[in-house]
C-alpha positions in Angstrom: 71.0 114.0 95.5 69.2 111.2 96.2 65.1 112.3 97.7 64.5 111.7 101.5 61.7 109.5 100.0 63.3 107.5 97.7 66.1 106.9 100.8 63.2 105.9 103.3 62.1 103.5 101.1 65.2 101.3 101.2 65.4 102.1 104.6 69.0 103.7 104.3 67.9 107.7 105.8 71.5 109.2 106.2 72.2 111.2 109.4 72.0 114.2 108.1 68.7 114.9 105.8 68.1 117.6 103.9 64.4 118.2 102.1 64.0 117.7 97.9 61.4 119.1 95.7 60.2 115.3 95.4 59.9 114.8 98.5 58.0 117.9 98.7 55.5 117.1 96.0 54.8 113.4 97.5 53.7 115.1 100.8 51.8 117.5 98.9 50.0 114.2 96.9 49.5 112.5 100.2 47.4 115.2 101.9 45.3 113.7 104.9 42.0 114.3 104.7 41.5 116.8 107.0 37.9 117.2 108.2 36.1 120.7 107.9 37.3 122.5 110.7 36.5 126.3 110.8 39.4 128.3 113.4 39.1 127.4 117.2 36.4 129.4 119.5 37.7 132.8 120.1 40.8 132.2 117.8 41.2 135.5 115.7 43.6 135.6 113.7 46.3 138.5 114.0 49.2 137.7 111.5 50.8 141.0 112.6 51.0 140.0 116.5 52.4 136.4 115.3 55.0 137.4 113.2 56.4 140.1 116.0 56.6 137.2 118.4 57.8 134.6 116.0 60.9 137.3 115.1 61.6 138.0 118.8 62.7 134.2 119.2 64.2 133.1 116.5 67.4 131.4 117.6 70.8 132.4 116.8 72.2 130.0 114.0 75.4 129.8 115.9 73.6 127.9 118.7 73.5 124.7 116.6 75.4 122.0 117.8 75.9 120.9 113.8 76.2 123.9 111.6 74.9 121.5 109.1 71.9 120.7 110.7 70.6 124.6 110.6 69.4 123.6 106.8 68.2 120.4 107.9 64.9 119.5 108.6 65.2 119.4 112.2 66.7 123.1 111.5 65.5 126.4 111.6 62.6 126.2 109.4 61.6 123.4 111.5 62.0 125.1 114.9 60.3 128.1 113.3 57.4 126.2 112.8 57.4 124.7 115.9 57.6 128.4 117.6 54.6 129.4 115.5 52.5 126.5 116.5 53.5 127.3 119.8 52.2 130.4 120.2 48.6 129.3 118.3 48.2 126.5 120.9 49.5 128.9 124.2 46.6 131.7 123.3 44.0 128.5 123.3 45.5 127.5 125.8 43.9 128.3 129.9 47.0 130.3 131.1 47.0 133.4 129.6 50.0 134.7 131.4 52.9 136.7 129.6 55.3 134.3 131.0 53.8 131.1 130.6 53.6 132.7 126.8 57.4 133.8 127.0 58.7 130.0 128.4 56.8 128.3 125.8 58.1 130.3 123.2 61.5 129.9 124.3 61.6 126.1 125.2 60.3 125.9 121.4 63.0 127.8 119.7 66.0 125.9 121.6 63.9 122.6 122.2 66.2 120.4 119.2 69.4 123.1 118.6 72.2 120.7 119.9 70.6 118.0 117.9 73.6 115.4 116.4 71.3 114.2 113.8 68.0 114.0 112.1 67.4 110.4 113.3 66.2 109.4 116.8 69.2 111.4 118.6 67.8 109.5 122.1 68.0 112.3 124.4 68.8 115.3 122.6 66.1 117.4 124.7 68.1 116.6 127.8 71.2 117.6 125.7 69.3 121.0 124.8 68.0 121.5 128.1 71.7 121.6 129.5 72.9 123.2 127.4 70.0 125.9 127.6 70.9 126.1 131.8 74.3 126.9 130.8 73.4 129.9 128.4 71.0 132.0 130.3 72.7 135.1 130.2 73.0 134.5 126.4 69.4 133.7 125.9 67.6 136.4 128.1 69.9 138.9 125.9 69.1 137.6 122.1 65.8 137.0 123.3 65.4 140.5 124.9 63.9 139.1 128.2 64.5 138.0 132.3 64.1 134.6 133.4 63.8 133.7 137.0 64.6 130.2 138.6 61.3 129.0 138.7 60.9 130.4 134.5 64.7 128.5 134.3 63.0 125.0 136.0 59.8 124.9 133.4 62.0 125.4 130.3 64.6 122.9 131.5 62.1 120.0 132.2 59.7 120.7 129.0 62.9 120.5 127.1 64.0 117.5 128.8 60.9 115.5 128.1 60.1 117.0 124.6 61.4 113.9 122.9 60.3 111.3 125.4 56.8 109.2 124.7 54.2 110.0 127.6 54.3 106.9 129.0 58.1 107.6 130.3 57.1 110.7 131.7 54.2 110.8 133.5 55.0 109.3 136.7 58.0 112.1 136.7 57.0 114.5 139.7 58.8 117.6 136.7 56.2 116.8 134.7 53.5 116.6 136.6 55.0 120.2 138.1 55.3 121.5 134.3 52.6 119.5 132.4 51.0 122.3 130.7 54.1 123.8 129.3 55.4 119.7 128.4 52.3 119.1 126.6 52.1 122.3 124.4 56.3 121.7 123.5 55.4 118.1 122.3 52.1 119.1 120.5 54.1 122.2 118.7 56.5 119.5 117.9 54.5 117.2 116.6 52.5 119.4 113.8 55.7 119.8 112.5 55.4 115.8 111.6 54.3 116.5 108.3 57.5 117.2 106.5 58.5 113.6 107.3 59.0 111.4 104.2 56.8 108.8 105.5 52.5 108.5 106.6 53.6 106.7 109.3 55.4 109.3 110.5 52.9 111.9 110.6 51.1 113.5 113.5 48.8 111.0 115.4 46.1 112.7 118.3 47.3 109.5 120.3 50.7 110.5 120.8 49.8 113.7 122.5 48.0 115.1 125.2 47.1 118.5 123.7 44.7 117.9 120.7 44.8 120.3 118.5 41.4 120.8 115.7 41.7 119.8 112.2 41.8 123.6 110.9 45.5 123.8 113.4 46.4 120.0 111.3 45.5 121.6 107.8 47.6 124.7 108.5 50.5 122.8 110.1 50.6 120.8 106.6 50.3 123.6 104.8 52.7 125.8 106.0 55.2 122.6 105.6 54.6 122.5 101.9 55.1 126.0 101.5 57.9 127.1 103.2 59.8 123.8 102.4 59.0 124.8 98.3 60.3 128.6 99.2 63.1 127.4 100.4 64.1 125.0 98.0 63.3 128.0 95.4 66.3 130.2 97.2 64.5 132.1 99.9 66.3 131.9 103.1 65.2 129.4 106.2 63.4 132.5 108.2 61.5 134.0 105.5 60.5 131.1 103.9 58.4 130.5 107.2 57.3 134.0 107.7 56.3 134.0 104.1 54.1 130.8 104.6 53.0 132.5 107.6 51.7 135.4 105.4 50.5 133.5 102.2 48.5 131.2 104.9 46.4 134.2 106.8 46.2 136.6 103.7 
């Protein structure tokens, strides 16, 4: 198989893209240079609460518009991630409400399931988002938890504009309705940059509106290299995030 970075380099990325150890080791050798950052004010650590919550929304593979893609790497590791950072950024975050908590955490685990492919896929947050409105009663029972209309109306929309640059969105009167859960869904998102085969690619303060601190940057890379390396090494997608989870706060 030929490495996601050798392929970016001739500028022939197949559709469907599945990490490498080379890969792997040529993000590893292009660390940014994060600056010293100690953890957020009032961030303490507690791996045990983040790994109960992480498990209690993982997605169900099935729910994958491309069985293929669950391995990919806009798959479950990916979406995993994105959950964790999720639920760092929502207890930094102002609202400290269960259900703000609960609807980012669930627009995060379904935000690219009905993906096509691992390029641009233009609108696949709107295709997620439907698709999410048409499986409630599914959801609220894998997830263990109730949904009203108004909990229904902020996942949709931070789904919808998950994948859209700001400048598309922010005259949208959804957005401006659901900005806070948006902006955490695109942040998440974006931390997950890292395990793109390409700099260029990688998470930029400028294309979000939540700015997270360098010590959330250095931890997104990190857990990147190591659950990509776990996995490649045989351990399944889910825990060879918790794992990086754990090897990360130990």
């Amino acid at each position: 198989m030929v490495s996601l970075i050798k392929l970016i380099q001739t500028g022939k990325l197949p559709l469907n893209q599945f990490m490498d150890l080379e890969t792997v080791n040529w993000i590893k050798d292009h660390r940014p240079s994060f600056n010293f950052s100690p953890p957020p004010i009032d961030f303490e650590p507690n791996l045990d609460e983040y790994l109960m919550e992480l498990k209690n929304y993982i997605p169900d593979p099935n729910w994958f518009l491309v069985s293929k893609k669950r391995d990919s790497i806009h798959g479950m590791r990916h979406i995993l991630r994105v959950v964790f950072h999720s639920i760092i950024l929502t207890l930094l975050s102002e609202d400290k409400t269960s259900r703000f908590f609960k609807n980012c955490l669930v627009a995060s685990s379904l935000h690219d399931l009905r993906r096509k492919n691992d390029l641009m896929d233009l609108f696949h947050g709107k295709r997620a988002a439907r698709w999410f409105k048409k499986n409630i009663f599914l959801i609220e029972k894998q997830f263990e938890i109730h949904l009203s209309e108004d909990d229904i109306k902020a996942i949709y929309y931070s789904m919808s504009f998950h994948d859209l640059p700001y400048e598309k969105i922010v005259k949208h009167i959804k957005y401006e309705k659901y900005k806070d859960l948006t902006d955490i869904l695109k942040t998440a998102d974006a931390l997950d940059r890292y395990r793109l085969p390409s700099v260029r690619l990688w998470f930029k303060d400028s294309y979000v509106y939540v700015i997270p601190s360098d010590y959330l940057k250095c931890m997104a890379f990190q857990l990147v290299i190591t659950s990509e390396t776990k996995f490649l090494n045989g351990v399944t997608n889910v825990n060879s995030v918790i794992n990086a989870i754990e090897e990360f706060f130990k």
